[in-house]
C-alpha positions in Angstrom: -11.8 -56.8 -2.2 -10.8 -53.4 -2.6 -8.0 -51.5 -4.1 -5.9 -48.5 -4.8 -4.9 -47.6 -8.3 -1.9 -46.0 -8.5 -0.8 -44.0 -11.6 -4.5 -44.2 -12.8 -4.0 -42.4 -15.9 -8.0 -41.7 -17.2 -8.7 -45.0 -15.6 -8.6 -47.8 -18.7 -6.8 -50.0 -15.8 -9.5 -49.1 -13.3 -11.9 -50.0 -15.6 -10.2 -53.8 -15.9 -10.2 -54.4 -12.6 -13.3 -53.3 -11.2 -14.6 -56.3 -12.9 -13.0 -58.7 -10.0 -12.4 -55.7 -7.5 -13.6 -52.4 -6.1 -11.7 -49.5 -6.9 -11.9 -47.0 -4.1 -9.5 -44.7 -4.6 -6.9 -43.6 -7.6 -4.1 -41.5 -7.5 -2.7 -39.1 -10.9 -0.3 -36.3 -10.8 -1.3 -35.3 -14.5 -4.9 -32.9 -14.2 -5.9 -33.8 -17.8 -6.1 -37.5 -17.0 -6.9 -37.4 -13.6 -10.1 -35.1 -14.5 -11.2 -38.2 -17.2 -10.8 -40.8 -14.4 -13.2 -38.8 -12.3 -15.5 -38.4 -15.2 -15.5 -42.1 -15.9 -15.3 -43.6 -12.8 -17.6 -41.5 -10.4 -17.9 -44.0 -7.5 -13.7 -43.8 -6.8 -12.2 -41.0 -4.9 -9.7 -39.5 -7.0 -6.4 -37.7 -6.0 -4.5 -35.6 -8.0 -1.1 -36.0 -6.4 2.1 -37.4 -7.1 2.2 -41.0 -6.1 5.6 -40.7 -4.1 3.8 -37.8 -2.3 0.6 -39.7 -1.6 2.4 -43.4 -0.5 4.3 -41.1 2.3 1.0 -39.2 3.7 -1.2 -41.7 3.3 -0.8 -45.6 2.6 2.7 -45.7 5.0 0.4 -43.8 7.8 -2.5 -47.1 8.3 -2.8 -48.1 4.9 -5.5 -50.4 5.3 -7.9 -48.7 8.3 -7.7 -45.7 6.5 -9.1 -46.4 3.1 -10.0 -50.6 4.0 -7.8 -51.8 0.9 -6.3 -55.4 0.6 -4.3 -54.4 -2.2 -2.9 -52.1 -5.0 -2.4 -52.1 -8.7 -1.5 -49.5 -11.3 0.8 -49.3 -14.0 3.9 -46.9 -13.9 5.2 -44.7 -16.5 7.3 -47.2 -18.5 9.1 -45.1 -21.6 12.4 -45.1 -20.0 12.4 -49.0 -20.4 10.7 -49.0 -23.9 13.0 -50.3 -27.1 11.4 -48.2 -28.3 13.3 -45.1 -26.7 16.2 -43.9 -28.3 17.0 -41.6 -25.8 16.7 -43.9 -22.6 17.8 -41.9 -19.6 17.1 -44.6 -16.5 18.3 -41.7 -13.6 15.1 -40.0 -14.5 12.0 -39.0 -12.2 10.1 -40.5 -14.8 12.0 -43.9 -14.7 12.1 -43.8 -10.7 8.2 -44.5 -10.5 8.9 -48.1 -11.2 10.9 -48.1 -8.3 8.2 -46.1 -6.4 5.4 -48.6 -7.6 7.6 -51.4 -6.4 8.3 -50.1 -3.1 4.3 -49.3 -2.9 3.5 -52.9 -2.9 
């Protein structure tokens, strides 16, 4: 099967599932990590976009005839939702991408 990982990061979560699955494409707004995910991970096309951006020009267009996927994964910025965070502000674009991730699927 093949997938699309969204919010790829450098690609630690591309890495996990291209032991079941074939990554064929990854999607990071942020050129630091997006440039390690196509250092380590060669074989996927890698787009440095913002996933909102990318789900309305691509995957809602023919999601799978354009890139063959059966699926998606990825892992959306979660700070906003952390107990960590002290200074929680859940109206953020940040905290949004959950919903974005969501909607994706």
């Amino acid at each position: 099967m093949q997938v699309i990982d969204l919010y790829g990061g450098c690609g630690g979560m591309g890495t996990g599932f291209n032991n079941l699955f074939n990554v064929v494409q990854a999607v990071e707004k942020e050129y630091n990590p997006y440039r390690s995910y196509q250092e380590n991970h060669r074989e996927t096309d890698v787009i440095n976009d913002e996933v909102g951006k990318y789900l309305q020009t691509v995957i809602k267009k023919d999601f799978e005839a354009l890139v063959g996927c059966s699926g998606i994964v990825g892992g959306p910025p979660c700070q906003e939702f952390s107990v960590l965070n002290q200074k929680k502000d859940y109206g953020s674009k940040r905290a949004n991408q959950l919903f974005v991730m969501i909607e994706a699927v």
